[in-house]
C-alpha positions in Angstrom: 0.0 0.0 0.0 1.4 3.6 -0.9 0.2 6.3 1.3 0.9 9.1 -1.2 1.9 9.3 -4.6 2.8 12.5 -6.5 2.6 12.6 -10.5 4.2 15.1 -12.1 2.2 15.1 -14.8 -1.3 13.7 -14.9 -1.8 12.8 -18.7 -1.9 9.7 -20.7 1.4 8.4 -18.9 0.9 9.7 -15.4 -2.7 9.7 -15.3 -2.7 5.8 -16.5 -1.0 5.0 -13.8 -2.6 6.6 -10.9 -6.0 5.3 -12.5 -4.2 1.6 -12.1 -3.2 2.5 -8.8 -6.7 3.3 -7.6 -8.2 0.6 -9.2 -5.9 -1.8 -7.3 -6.6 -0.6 -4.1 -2.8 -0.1 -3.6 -3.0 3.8 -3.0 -4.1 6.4 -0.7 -3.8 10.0 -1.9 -2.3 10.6 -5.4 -1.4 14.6 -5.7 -0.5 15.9 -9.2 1.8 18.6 -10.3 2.4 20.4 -13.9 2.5 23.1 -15.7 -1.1 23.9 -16.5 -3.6 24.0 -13.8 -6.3 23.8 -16.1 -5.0 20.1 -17.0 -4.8 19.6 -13.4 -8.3 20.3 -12.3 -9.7 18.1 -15.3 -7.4 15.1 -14.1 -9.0 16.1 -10.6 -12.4 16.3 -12.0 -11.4 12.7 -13.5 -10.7 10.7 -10.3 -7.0 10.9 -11.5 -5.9 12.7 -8.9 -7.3 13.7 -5.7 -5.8 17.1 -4.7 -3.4 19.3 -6.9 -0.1 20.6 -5.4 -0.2 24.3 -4.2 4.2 23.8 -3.8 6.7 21.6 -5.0 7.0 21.5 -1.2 3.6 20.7 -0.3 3.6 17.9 -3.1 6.5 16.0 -2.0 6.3 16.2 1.9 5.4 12.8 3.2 5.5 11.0 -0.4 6.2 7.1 -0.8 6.8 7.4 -4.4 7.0 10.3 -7.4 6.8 9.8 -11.2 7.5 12.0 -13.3 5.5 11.6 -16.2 6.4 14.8 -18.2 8.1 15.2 -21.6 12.2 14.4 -21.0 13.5 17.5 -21.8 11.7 19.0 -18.5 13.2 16.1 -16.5 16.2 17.8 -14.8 14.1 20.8 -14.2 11.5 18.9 -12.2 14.1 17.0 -10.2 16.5 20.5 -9.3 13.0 21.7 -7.9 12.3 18.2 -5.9 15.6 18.1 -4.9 15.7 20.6 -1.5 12.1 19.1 -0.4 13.4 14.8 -1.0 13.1 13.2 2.7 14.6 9.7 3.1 12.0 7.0 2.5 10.4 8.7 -0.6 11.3 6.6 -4.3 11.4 9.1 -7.6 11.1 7.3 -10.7 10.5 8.3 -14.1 8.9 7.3 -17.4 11.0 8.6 -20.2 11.4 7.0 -23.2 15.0 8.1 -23.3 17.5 6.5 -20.3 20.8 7.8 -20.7 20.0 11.5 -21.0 17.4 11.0 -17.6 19.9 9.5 -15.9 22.5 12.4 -16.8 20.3 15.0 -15.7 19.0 13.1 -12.7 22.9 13.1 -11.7 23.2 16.8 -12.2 19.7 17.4 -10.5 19.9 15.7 -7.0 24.0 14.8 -6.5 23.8 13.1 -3.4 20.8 12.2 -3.3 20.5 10.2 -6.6 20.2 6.8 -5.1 16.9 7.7 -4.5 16.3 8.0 -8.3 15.1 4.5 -9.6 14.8 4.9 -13.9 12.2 3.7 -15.8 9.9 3.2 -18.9 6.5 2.2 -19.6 6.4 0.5 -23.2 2.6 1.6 -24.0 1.0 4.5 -25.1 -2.3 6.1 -27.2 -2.0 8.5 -29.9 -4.0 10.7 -27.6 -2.6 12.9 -25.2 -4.1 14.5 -21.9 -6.1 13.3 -18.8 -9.1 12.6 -21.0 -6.9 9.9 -22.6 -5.5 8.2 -19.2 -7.0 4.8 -18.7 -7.0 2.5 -16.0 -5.9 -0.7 -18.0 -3.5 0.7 -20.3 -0.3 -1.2 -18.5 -1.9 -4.7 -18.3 0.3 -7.2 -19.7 2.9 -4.5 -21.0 6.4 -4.3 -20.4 7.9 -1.9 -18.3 11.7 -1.6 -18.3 13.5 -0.5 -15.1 17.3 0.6 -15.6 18.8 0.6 -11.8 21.5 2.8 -11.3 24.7 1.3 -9.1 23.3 3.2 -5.9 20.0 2.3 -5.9 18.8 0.4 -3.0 16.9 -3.3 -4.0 14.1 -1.8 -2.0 13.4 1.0 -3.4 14.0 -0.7 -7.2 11.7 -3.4 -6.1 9.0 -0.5 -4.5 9.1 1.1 -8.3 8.8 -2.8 -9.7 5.8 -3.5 -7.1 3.8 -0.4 -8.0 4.2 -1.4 -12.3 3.2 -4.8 -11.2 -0.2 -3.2 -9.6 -0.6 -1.7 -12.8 -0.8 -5.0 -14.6 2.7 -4.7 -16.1 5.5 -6.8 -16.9 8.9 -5.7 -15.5 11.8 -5.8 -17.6 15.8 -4.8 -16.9 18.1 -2.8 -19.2 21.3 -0.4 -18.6 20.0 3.2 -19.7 22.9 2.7 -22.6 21.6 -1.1 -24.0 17.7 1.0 -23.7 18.2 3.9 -26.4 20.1 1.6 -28.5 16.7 -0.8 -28.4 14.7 2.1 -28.3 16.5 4.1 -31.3 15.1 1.1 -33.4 12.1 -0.4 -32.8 10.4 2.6 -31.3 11.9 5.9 -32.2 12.4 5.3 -35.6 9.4 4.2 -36.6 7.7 7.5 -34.5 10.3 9.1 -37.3 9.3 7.4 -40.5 5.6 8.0 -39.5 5.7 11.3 -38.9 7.6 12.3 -41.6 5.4 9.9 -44.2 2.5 11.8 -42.8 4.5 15.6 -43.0 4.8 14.8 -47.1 1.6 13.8 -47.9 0.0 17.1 -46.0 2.3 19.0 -48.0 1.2 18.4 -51.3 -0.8 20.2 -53.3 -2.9 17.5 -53.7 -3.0 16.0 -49.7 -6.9 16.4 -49.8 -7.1 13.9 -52.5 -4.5 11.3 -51.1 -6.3 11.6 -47.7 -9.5 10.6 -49.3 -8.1 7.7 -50.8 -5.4 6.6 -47.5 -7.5 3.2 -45.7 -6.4 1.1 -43.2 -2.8 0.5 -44.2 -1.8 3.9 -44.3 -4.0 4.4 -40.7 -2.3 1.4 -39.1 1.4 2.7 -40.4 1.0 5.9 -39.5 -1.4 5.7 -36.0 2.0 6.9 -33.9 2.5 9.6 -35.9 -0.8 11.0 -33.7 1.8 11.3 -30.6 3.0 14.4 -28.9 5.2 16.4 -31.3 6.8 18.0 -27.7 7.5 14.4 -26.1 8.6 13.1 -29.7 10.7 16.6 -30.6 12.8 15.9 -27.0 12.8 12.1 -27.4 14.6 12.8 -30.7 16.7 15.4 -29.6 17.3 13.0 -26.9 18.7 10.0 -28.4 20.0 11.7 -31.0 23.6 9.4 -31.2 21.5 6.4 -31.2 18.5 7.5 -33.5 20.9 8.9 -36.1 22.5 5.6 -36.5 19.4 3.8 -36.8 18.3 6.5 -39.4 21.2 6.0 -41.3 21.2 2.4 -41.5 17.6 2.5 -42.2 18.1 5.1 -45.1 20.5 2.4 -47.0 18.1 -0.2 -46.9 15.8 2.0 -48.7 18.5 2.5 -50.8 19.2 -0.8 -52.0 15.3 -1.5 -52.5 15.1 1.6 -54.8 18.0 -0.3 -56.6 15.8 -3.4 -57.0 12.6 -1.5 -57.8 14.4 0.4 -60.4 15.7 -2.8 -62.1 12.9 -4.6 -62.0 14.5 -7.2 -59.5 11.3 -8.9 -58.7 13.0 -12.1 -56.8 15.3 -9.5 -54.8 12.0 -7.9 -53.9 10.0 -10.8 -52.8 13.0 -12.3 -50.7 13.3 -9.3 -48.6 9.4 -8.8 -48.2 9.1 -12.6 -47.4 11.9 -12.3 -44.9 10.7 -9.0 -43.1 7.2 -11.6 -43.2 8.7 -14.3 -41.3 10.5 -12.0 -38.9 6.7 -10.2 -38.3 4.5 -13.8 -37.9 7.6 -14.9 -35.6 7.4 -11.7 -33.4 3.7 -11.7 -33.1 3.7 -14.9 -32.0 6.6 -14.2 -29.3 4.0 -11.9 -28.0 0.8 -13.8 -27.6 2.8 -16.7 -25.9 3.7 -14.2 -23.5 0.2 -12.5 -22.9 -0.6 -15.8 -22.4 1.9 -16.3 -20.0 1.3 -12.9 -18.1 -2.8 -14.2 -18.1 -1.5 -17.0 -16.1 0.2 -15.6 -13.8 3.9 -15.7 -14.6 5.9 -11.9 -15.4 
């Protein structure tokens, strides 16, 4: 049971899971913090939170556990103003989608008291944004990655693990650095790639057209390009190292296909479609053995 939990920012990510929270039981009073009090008092209005901070102060005194749930880029900022007001006994943890950076700033941010900083990441999301969007089962059966830092006590890792768990999720372990390289590929590049797909088409002349025509394919592809442009412009920026090199690499395979298209290499074409098949049937069905696992009771 956690007395008090703070989010610093009640949207999709923080608002999720103080809705989980609830609905588990496992929490008494969860106080929000952020930038827009308008925001605030809808996620109040919501059941998402039950009181808004008046102080960074106020927010913190007496609190088991904080997330901050706000775009990376504000990360350190939030954690310098936590920093004077963290007692012993309370757990911050994060859910940015970037690791190394975080954990940078969270160095810079608190200095001694860093061990109190436990890293992590929720791997789910809706391409809507805001406390409207927060649901109460958006963590069940999804991972969550936790990236302990060398001074972290076990408790406090396992208090951020226990809390995910009461969400429904999975827990998973990286180091921040093996994170943004996975992260770089098979989530921030394809945020990229549907954003900019999206960008060209509404800058044609004829975009009203081509949206007429675009069905389910082209929603499917490009549903993530629906995100945040502020949480995806600072995950970018972020990762940038990593992302680049993905881009890159990414931008040569397109390469050689445009060298098969244009030659009319219609066996090159199939092989690699047939393969990037394969890989896709073998992935989904790596997944539904392990929603099936997570349904029976095993993380």
């Amino acid at each position: 049971m956690l007395n008090k939990v703070v989010i610093f920012g009640a949207g999709l990510i923080g608002g999720s899971f103080a809705l989980a929270l609830k609905q588990a039981g496992a929490v008494g009073e969860v106080v929000g913090v952020g930038r827009s009090r308008t925001s605030l008092e809808r996620a109040r209005q919501l059941g998402i939170i039950d009181a808004v901070a008046d102080s960074i102060e106020q927010a913190v005194a007496g609190a088991d556990l904080i997330l901050v749930a706000a775009p990376v880029a504000q990360t350190e900022a939030i954690l310098a103003a936590i920093a004077p007001h963290l007692r012993s006994g309370t757990v911050v943890t994060d859910a940015g989608s970037t690791k190394t950076d975080v954990v940078a700033a969270a160095r810079r941010a608190l200095g001694g008291k860093i061990a109190q900083f436990v890293p992590g990441h929720p791997i789910a999301g809706r391409e809507q944004n805001g406390p409207d969007a927060a649901i109460p089962d958006l963590y069940i059966g999804k991972k969550v990655v936790l990236a302990p830092l060398p001074e972290n006590a076990s408790a406090d890792v396992d208090r951020v693990a226990a809390a995910w768990r009461l969400c429904g999720a999975i827990i998973h372990r990286l180091s921040a650095e093996e994170h943004d390289k996975v992260f770089a590929s098979v989530s921030h590049l394809p945020h990229l790639l549907a954003f900019a797909l999206v960008d060209d088409i509404a800058r044609k002349p004829h975009a009203d057209l081509l949206f007429q025509y675009a069905a389910s394919g082209f929603r499917d592809f490009t549903r993530i390009a629906g995100s945040s442009p502020e949480m995806w412009r600072d995950i970018s920026l972020a990762n940038q190292a990593a992302l680049l090199t993905e881009l890159d690499i990414y931008t040569q395979r397109l390469s050689e296909m445009r060298e098969l298209l244009a030659a009319g290499d219609a066996a090159g074409l199939e092989a690699i479609y047939a393969n990037a098949q394969r890989a896709r049937h073998d992935w989904i069905k790596t997944i539904e053995a392990a929603e099936k696992q997570s349904r029976e009771g095993g993380d």
